[in-house]
SERO-4910 file (N, C-alpha, C, O; in steps of 0.05 Angstrom, whole numbers):
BEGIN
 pado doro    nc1    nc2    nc3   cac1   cac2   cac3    cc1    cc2    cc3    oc1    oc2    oc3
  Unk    A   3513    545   2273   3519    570   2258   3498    592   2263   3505    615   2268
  Unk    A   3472    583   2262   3449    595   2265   3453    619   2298   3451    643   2302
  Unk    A   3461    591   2316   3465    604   2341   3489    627   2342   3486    648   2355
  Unk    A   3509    622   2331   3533    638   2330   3524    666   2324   3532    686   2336
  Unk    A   3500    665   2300   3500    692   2286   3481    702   2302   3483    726   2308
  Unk    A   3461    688   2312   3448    704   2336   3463    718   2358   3457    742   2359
  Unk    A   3479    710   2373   3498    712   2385   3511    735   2384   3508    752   2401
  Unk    A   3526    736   2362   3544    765   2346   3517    789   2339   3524    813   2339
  Unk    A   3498    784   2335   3474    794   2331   3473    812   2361   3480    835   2369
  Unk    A   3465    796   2369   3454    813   2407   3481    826   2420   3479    843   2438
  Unk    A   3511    816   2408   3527    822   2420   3542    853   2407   3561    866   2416
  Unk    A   3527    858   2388   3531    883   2366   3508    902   2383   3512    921   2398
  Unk    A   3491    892   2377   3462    910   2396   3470    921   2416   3466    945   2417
  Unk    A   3484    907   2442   3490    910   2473   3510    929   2469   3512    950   2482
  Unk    A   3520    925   2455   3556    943   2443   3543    973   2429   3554    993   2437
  Unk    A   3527    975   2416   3515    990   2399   3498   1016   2427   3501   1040   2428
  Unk    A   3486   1002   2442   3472   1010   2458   3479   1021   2477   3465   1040   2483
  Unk    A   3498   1016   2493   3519   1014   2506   3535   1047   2501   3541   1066   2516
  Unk    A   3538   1040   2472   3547   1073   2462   3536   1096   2462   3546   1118   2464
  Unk    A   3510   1087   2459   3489   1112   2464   3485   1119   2480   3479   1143   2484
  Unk    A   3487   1097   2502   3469   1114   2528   3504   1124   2541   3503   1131   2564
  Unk    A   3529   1124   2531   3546   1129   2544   3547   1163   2530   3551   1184   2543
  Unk    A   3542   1160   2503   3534   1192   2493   3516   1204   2493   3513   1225   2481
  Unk    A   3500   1190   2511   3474   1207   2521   3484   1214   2544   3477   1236   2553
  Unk    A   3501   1199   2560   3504   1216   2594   3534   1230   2588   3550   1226   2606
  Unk    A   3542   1241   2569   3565   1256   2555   3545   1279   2549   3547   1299   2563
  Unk    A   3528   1277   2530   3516   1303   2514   3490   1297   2518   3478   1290   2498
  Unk    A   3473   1299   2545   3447   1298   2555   3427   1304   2525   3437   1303   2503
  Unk    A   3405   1309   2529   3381   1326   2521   3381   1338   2531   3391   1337   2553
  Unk    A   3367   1363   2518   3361   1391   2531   3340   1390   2533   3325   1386   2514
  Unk    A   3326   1393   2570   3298   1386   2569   3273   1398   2550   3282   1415   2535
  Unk    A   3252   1394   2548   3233   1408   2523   3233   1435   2545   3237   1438   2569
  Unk    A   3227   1449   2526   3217   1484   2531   3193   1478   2556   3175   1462   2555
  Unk    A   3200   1497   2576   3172   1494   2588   3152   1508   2584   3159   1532   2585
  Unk    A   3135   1506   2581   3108   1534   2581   3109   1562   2589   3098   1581   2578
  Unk    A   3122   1561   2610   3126   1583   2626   3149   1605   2606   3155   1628   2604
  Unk    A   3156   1581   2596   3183   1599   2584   3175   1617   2565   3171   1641   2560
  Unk    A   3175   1589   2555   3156   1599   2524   3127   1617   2514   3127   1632   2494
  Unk    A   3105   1613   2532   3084   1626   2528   3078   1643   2556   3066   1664   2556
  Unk    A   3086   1634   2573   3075   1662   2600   3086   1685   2601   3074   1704   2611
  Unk    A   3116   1687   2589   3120   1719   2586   3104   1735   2578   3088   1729   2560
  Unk    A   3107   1762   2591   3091   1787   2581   3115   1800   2553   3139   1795   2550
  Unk    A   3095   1817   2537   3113   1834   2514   3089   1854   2511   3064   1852   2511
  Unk    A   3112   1882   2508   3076   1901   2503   3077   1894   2472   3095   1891   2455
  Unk    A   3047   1893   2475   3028   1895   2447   3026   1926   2435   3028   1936   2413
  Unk    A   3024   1935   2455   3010   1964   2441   2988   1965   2427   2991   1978   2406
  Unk    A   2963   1954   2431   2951   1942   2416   2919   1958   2411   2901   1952   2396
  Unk    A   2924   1985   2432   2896   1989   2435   2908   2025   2452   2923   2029   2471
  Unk    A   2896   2038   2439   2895   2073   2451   2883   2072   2474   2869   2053   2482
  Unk    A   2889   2093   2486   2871   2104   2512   2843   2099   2511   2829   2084   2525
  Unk    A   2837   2116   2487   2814   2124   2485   2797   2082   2477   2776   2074   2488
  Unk    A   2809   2070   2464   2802   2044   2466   2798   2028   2490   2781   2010   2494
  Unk    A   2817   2036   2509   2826   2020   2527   2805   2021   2550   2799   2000   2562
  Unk    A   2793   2047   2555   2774   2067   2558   2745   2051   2553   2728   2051   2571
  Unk    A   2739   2040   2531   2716   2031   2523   2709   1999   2531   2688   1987   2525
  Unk    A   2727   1989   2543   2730   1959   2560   2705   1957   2575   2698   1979   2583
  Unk    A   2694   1944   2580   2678   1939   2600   2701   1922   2621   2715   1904   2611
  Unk    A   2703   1933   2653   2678   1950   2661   2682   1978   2676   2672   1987   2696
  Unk    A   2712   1992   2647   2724   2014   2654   2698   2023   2637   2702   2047   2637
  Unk    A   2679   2021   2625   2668   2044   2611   2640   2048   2627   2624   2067   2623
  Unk    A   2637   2028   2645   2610   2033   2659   2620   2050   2687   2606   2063   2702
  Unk    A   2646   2045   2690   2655   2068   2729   2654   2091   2725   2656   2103   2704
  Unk    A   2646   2101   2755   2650   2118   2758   2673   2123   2772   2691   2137   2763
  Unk    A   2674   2115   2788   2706   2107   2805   2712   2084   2804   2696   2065   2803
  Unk    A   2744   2082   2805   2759   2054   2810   2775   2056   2837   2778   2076   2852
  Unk    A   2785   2029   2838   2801   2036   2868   2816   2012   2865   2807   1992   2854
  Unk    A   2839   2012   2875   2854   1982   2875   2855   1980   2904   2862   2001   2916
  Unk    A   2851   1962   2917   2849   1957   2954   2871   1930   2949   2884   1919   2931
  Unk    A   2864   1928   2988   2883   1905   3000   2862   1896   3015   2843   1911   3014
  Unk    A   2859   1873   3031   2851   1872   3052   2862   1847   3064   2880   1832   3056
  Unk    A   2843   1847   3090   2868   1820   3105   2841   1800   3109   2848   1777   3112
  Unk    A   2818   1802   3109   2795   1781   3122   2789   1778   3083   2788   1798   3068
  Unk    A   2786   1755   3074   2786   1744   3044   2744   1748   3040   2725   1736   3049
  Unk    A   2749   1767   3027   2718   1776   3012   2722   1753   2992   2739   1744   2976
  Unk    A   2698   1748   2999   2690   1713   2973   2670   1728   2955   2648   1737   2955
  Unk    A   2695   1723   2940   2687   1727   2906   2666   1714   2899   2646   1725   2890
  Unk    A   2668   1688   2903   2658   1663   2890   2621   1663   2900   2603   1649   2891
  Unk    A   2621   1682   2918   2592   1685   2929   2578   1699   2900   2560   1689   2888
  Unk    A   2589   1721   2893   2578   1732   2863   2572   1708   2842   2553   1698   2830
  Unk    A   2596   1704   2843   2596   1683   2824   2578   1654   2823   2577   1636   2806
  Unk    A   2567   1657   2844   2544   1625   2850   2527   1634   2850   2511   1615   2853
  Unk    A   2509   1663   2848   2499   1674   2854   2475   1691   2882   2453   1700   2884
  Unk    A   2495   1688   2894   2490   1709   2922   2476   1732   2923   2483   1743   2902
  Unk    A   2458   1748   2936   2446   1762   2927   2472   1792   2923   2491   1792   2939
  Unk    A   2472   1809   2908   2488   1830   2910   2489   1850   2931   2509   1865   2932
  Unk    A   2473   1852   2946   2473   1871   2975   2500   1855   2993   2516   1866   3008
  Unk    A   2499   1826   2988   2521   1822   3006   2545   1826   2998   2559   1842   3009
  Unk    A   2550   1816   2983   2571   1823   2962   2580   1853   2966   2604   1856   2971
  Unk    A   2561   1882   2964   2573   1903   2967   2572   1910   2997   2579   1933   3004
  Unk    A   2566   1896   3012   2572   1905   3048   2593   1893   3048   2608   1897   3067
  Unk    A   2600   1879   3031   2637   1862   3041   2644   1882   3035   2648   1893   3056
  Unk    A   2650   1897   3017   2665   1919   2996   2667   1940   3016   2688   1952   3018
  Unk    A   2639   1945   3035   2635   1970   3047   2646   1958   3070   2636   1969   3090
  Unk    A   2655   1947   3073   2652   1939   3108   2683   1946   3117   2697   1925   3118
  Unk    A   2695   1966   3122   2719   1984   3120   2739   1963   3145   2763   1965   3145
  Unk    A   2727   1949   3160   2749   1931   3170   2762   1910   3151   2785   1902   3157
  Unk    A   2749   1899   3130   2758   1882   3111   2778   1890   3086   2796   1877   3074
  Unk    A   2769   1922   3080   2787   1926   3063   2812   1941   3082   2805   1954   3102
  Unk    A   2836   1940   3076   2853   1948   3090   2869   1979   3086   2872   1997   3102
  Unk    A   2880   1978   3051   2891   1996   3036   2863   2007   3020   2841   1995   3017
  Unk    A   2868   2024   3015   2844   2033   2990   2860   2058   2979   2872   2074   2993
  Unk    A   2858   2058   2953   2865   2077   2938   2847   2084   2904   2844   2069   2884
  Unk    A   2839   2112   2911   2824   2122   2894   2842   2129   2870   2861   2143   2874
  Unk    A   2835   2120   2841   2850   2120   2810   2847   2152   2798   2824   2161   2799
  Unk    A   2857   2162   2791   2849   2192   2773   2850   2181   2748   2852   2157   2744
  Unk    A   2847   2199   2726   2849   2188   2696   2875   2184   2686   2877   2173   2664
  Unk    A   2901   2193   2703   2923   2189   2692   2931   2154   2699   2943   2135   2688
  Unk    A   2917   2158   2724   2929   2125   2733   2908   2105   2728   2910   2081   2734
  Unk    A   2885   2120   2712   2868   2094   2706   2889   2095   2678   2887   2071   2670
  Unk    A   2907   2108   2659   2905   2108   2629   2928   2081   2636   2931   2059   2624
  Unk    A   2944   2095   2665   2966   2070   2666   2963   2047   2671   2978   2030   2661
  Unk    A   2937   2039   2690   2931   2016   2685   2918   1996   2667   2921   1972   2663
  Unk    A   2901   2016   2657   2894   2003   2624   2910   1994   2606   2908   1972   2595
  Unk    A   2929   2012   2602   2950   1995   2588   2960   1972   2598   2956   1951   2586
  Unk    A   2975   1975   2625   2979   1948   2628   2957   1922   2621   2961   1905   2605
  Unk    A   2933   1925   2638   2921   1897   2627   2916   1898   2601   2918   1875   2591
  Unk    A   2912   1914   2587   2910   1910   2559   2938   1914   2534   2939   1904   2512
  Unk    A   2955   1929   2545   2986   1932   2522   2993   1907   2527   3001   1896   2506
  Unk    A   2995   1890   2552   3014   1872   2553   3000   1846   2550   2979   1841   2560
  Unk    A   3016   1826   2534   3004   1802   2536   3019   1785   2530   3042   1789   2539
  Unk    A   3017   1760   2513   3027   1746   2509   3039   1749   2474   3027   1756   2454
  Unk    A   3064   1743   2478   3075   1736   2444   3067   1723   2424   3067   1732   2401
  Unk    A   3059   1700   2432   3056   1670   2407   3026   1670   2417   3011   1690   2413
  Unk    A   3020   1656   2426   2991   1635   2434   2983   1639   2458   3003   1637   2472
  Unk    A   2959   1645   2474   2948   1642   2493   2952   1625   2516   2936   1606   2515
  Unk    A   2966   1624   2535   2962   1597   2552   2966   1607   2586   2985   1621   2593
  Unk    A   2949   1599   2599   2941   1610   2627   2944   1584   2641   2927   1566   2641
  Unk    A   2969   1585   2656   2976   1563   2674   2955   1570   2702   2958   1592   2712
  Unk    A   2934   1550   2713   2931   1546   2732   2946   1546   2760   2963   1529   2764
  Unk    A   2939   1566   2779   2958   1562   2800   2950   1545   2819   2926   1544   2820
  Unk    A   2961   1530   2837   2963   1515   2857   2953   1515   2881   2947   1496   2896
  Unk    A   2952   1550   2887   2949   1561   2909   2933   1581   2899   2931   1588   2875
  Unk    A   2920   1592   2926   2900   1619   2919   2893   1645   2943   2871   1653   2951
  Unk    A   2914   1652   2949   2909   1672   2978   2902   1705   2974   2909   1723   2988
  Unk    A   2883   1707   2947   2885   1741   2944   2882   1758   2967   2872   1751   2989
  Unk    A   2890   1781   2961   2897   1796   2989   2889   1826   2970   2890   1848   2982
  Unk    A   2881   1824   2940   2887   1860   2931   2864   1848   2915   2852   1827   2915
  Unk    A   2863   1879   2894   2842   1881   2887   2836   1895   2871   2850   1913   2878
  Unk    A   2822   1907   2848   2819   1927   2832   2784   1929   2828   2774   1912   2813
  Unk    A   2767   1947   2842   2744   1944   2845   2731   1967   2835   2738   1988   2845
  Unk    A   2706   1964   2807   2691   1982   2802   2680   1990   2814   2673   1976   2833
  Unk    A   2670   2017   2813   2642   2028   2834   2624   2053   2803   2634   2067   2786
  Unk    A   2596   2047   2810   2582   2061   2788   2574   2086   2799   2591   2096   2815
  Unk    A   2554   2100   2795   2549   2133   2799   2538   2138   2819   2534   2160   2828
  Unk    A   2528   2110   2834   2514   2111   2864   2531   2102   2886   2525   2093   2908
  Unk    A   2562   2106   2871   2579   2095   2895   2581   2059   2907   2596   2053   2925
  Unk    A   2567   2043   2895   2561   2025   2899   2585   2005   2877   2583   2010   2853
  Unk    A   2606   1984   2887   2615   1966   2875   2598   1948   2860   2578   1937   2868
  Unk    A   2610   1947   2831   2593   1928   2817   2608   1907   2803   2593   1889   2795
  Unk    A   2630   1905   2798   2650   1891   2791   2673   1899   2798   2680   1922   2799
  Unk    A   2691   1872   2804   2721   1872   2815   2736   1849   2794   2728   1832   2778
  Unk    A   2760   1860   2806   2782   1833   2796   2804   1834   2818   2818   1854   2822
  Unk    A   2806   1810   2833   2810   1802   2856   2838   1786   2843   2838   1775   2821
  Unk    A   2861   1788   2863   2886   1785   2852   2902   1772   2868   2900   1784   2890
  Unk    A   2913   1758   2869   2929   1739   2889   2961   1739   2881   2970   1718   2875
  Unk    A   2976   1760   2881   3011   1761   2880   3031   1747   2884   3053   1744   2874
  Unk    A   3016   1735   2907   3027   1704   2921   3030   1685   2902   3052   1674   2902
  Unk    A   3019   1680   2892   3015   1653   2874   3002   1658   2846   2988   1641   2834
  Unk    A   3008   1684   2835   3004   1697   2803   2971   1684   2796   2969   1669   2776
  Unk    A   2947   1689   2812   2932   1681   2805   2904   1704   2801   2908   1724   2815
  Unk    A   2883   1705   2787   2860   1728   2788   2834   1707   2786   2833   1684   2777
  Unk    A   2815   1725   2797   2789   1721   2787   2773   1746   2786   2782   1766   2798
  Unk    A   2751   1747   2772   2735   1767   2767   2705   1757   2766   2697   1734   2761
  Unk    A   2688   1779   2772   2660   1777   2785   2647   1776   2762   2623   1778   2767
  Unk    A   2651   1774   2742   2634   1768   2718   2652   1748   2697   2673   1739   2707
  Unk    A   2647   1742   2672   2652   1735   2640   2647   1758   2640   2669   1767   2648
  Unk    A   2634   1776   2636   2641   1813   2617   2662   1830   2627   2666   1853   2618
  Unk    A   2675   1818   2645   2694   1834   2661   2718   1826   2637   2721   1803   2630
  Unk    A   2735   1846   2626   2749   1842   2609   2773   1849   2610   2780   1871   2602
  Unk    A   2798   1823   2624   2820   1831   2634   2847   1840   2620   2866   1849   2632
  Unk    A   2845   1834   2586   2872   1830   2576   2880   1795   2589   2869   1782   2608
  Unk    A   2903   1787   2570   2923   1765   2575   2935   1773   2607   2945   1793   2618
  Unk    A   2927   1744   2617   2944   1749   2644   2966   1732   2648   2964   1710   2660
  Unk    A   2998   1746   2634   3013   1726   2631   3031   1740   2657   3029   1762   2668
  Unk    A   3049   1718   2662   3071   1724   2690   3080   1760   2690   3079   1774   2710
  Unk    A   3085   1764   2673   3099   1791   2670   3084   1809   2680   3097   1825   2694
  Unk    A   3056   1814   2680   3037   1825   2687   3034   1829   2713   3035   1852   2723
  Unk    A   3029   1803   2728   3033   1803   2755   3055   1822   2761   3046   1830   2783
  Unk    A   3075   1835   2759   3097   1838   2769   3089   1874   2760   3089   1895   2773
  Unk    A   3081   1868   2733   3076   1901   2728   3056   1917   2751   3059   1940   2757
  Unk    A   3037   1902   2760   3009   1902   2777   3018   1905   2800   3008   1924   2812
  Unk    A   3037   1890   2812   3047   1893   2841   3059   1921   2838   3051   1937   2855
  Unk    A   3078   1931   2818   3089   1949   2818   3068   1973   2819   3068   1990   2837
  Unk    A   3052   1973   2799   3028   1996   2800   3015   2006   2825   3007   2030   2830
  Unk    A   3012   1979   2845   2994   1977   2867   3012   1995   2883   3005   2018   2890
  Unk    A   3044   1978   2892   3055   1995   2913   3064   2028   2906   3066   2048   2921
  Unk    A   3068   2025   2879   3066   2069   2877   3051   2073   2887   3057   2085   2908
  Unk    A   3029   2068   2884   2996   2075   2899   2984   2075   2934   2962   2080   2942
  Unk    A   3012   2065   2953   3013   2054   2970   2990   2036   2979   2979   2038   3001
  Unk    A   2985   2020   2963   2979   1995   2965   3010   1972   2980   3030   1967   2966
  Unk    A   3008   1963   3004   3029   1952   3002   3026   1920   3019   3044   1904   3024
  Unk    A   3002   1920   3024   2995   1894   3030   2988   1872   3007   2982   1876   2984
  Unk    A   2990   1853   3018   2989   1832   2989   3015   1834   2968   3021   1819   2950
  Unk    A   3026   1855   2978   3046   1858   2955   3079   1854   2970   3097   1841   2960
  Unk    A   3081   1864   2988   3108   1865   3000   3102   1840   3019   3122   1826   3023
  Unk    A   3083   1833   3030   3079   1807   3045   3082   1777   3037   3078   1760   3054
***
């Protein structure tokens, strides 16, 4: 008897189970939200005036800005390990490496301020690591002696940045951005790194 009810037992289970997974491949799951979905969109904030936007380091220390291209890869990462800075600004100066160069006025610095700073993320912070890293552009300070002193180095290819300091202060760099940035660059005829 014992065995019987075991029996009818496992044979309810198999039957039972059986049904589920036949209404699971009827009416799937909907996979979880991905990250990308959910938190890498851009939304403007509006979050901050000109005249704020203005006071960022290391828009408040330039004297000029410039957004470039180039094709031979200026290593960032030499600032950043600490390299002496003379080399660092002969890369900058060294006019075979940069390719595009375009000088900012105050109208197109106010436009690009906004972007890195109006736009960001909706909910929560989250900065997917990219995979790849081929920057080719560029947005580079220069102070009152003409001399580069901070950049933020941009890779379109593969939605990725770095910057020559922690005080360098970029705004949220969520997907949407990238796309706003490419767009800013080629008005500017910037068109390397970007149409490539």
């Amino acid at each position: 008897m014992k065995r019987l009810l075991l029996i009818t037992v496992i044979m309810n289970g198999v039957l039972m189970m059986n049904g589920v997974s036949q209404n699971l491949k009827r009416n799937p799951l909907p996979p979880p939200p991905s990250p990308n979905e959910k938190w890498l969109k851009c939304v403007p904030l509006n979050k901050y005036s000109a005249v704020q936007r203005k006071q960022f380091y290391p828009f408040n220390q330039s004297s000029l800005v410039k957004i470039i291209s180039f094709k031979e890869y200026i290593n960032i990462d030499t600032l950043i390990t600490g390299v002496t800075e003379s080399t660092i600004f002969a890369d900058l100066q060294n006019q075979p490496k940069i390719f595009e160069s375009f000088t900012l006025n105050q109208k197109q610095l106010n436009e690009l301020t906004y972007i890195l700073y109006n736009y960001g993320f909706k909910t929560k912070k989250y900065e997917e690591e990219s995979m790849c890293y081929y920057p080719r552009n560029a947005i580079v300070f220069y102070d009152k002696k003409g001399l580069p002193f901070e950049w933020i180095e941009l890779c379109f290819e593969c939605n990725g940045y770095k910057k020559t300091s922690k005080q360098v202060k970029t705004g949220d760099f969520c997907i949407g951005k990238y796309e706003l940035l490419k767009h800013f660059f080629k008005k500017h005829k910037i068109h390397y790194g970007i149409d490539s």
